[in-house]
N, C-alpha and C positions, 0 to 999 in steps of 0.2 A: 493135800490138794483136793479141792471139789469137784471132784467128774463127772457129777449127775445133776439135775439141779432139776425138784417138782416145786413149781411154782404154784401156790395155794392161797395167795394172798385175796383173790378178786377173779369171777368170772372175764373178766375185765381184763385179764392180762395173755387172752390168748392172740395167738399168732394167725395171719392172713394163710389159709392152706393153698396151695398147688392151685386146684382147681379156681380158686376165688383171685389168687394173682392171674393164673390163665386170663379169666373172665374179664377182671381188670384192663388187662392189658388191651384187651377185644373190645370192648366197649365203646359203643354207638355214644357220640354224645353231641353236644350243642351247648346254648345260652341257657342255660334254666331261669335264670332272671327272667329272660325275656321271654319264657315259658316254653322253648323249643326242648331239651333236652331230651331224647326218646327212652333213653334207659329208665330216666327221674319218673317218668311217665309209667313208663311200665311196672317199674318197684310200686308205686303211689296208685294205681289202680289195684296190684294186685294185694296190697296190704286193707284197702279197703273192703276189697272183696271177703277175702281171709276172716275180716274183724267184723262183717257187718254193716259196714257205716258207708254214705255215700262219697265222702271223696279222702282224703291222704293227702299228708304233706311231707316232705324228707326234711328233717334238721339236722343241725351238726351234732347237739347232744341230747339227754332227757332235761338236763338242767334247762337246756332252752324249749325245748317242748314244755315241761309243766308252766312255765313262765309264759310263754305264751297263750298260752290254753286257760289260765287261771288270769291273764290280762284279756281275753276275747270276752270270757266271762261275767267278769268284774269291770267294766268299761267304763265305768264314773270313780275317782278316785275317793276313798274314803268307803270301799267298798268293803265289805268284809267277806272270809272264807273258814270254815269249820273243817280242821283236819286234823289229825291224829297227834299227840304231843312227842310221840316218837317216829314221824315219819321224816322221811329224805326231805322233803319238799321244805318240811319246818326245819329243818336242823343242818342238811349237808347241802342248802343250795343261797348260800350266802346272804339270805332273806331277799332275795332278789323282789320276790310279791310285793313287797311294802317299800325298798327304797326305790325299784323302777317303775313298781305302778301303784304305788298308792294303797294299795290292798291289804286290807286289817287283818291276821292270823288271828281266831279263834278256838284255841286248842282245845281238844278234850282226849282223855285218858287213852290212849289204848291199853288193850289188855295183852295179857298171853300169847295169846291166840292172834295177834293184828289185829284182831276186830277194833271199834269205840260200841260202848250199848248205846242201841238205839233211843232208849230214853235220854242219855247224857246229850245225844247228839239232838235232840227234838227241844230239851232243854236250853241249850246252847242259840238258838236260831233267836234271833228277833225279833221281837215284835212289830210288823210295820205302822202300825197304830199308837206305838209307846211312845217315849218320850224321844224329842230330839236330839237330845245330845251323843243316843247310839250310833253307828257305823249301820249300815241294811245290810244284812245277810244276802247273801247271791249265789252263792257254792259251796257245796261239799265235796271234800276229794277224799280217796281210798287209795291204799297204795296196795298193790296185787303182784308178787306177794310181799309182804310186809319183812323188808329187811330186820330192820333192826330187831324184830323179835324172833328172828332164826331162819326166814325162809319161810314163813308160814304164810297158808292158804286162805283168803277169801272166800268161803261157799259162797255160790250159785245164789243162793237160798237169802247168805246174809244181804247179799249186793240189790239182790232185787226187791230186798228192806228197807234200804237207804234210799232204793231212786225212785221207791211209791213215796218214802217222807216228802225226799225231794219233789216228787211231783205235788204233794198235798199242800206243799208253802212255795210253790210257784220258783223254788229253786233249779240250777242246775246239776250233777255231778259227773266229774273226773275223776278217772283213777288212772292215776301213776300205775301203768303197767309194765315200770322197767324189765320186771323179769313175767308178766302175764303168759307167756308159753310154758314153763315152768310150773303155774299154777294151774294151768289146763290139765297137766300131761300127766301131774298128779291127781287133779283130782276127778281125771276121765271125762272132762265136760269140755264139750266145743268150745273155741276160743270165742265164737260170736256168738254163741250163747252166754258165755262167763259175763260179758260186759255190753250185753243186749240193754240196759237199763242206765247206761254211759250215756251223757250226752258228746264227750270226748275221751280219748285214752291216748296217754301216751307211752308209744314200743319200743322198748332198749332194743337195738341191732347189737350192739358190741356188747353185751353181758354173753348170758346163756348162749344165743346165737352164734357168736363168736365171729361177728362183721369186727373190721378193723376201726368204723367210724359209727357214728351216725343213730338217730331214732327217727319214730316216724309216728306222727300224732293223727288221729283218724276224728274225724266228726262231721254231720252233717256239710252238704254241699257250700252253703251261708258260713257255718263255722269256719271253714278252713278257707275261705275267698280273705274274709277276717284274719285267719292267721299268717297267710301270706303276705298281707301286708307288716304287719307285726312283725314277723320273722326279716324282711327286709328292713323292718325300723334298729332291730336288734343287732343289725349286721351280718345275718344269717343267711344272707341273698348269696348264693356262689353260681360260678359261670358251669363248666364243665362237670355236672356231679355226678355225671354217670360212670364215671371211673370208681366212684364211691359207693352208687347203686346196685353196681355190676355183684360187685363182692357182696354185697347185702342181698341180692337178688339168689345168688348162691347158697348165701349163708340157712335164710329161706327153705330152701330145696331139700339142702341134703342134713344141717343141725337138727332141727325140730326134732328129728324120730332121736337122735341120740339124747335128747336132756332124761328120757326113763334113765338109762345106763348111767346119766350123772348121777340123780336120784339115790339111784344103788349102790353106788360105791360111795356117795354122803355117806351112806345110812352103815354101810360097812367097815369105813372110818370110826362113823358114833362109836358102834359097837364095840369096837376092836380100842377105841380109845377108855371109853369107860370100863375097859376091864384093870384098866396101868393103875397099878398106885399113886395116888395125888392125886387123881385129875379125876374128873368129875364131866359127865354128857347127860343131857335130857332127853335121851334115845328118843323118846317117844312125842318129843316137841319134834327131830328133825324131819319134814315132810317134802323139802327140796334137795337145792343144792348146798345149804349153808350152814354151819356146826359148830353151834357155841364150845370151847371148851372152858370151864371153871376150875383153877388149881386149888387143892382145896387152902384150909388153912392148915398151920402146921408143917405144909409140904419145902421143901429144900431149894423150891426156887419162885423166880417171879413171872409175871408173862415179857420182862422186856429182858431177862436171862435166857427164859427159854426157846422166847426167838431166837434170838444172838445163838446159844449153842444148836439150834437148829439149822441156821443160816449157815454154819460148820459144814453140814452135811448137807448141804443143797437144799432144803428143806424152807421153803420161803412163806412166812405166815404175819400175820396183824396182829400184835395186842388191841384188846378192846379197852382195857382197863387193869390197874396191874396185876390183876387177879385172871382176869378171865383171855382167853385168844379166840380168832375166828379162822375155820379157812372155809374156803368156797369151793370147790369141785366144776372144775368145768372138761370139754369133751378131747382136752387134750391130756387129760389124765388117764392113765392107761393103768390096768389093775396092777399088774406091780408096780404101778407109783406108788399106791394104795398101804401094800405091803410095805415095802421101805420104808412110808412114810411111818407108819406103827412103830414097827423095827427103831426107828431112829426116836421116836416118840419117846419107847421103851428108855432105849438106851440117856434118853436126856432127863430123863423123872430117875434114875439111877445113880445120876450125876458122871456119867463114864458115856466117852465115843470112844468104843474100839474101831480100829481100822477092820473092813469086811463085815460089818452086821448086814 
């Protein structure tokens, strides 16, 4: 019988705290449709402050924030957008760009690192002078940090590469900043500085944060008058969301200083996992919360076995592929989660769960 249970599948799957139900339950609210809501009000200034930008919007996901944000942008249909060929936006948001607004994905490489080079992407852009029969280039987005290559960090440096391109051909850029506090905290640079060269960003609440709902997309005052509409075309319009806010508002407060400690015990998983027999970690790629594992070849199991005898011991993780797994670390993981998890790691690349490891 399973009596423990570290859930490692997704920042994504933590639980509403104490404090954040308290808040919940306290919470001032009204019509937000109708723009009264005081909490939506208060989350939605203070996010913009936080980020730089003049006004904030509350959505229900990131999935509808980059969707929206990439429709403000793109506002003639047959638009096009230049984004990473392994980001969220292209791959886990059911192309929504192109079947609800029209908007032509332009992919180019990313690397390692999250990055696309800046030549590939300068390449990529259109000509507005060329022939007809192209799409016009309008946007480029960034995702910060870059899931699917591990967690990885956006510099400062790169970002404000792509928004002088951007500026040089009269485009805009967004970055998907599902996990953007994550990539702050790493890599020591203010959040409104990270994405000073944004013309919108969209912020997971419910990743890292550990809000129960919700993101919050930030752009000038013009932009988000735009998005609210949108968001309301979308279905996104809700009455009382300050019960939503409230716990967001929280999340805010007191997460942010804990995503280092996620960080740390990522990096203390790597380590500790790279030393097991079979398995294989890119120590030195993990820069957040999220840790590829590779089994090697030759090894005694596969990643949809090794969940399964994982899952045995409470142990809850994602194949990526049947070779490789992922887990993500978030701030309800507590350092002997950490260890157990090894412990059980150990014991399942052994092909043996003794009872008491």
């Amino acid at each position: 019988m399973v009596t423990r249970t570290v859930d490692l599948r997704s920042d994504t799957v933590t639980k509403p705290t104490e404090s954040m139900r308290t808040a919940m339950a306290a919470a001032e609210v009204d019509d937000d449709v109708l723009g009264y809501d005081p909490t939506a009000f208060s989350l939605e200034t203070q996010m913009a402050k936080i980020m730089g930008k003049e006004a904030a919007l509350f959505v229900p996901s990131g999935t509808m924030g980059n969707l929206i944000s990439v429709l403000v942008h793109c506002d003639v249909r047959g638009s096009e957008v230049i984004l990473g060929d392994n980001s969220h936006i292209h791959i886990y948001e059911n192309g929504g760009i192109a079947t609800i607004g029209g908007v032509h994905p332009r992919t180019v490489k990313n690397n390692e690192d999250g990055t696309m080079d800046i030549d590939s992407i300068e390449a990529a852009i259109r000509d507005p002078n060329g022939e007809l029969v192209y799409p016009t280039t309008r946007l480029i987005c960034l995702e910060n940090t870059q899931a699917n290559c591990g967690g990885r960090c956006l510099p400062v440096e790169y970002i404000d590469s792509v928004g002088e391109l951007a500026k040089k051909h009269g485009l805009k850029l967004h970055i998907d900043g599902a996990r953007i506090f994550n990539a702050s905290v790493a890599l020591g640079v203010p959040v409104d500085r990270l994405v000073q060269a944004a013309d919108s960003v969209s912020v997971c609440l419910s990743k890292g944060l550990g809000a129960p709902v919700g993101s919050v997309i930030v752009g000038s005052q013009t932009f988000i008058t735009k998005a609210r509409r949108l968001r309301k075309t979308l279905g996104g319009g809700m009455r009382q969301i300050g019960i939503l806010c409230a716990a967001a508002l929280v999340a805010i407060q007191e997460n942010i200083a804990k995503l280092d400690s996620d960080h740390k015990k990522a990096r203390l998983l790597a380590e500790g996992l790279n030393e097991i027999k079979g398995l294989r970690v890119d120590v030195s790629s993990v820069e957040t919360n999220i840790v590829f594992i590779d089994i090697e070849d030759g090894s005694i199991t596969t990643s949809e076995k090794l969940c399964k005898d994982l899952e045995e011991r409470g142990i809850l993780i994602l194949p990526e592929s049947p070779s490789r797994v992922r887990i993500v670390v978030h701030h309800q993981i507590a350092a002997n989660d950490v260890h157990y998890t090894l412990a059980c790691f150990q014991q399942a690349m052994k092909g043996v769960f003794e009872n008491g490891v």
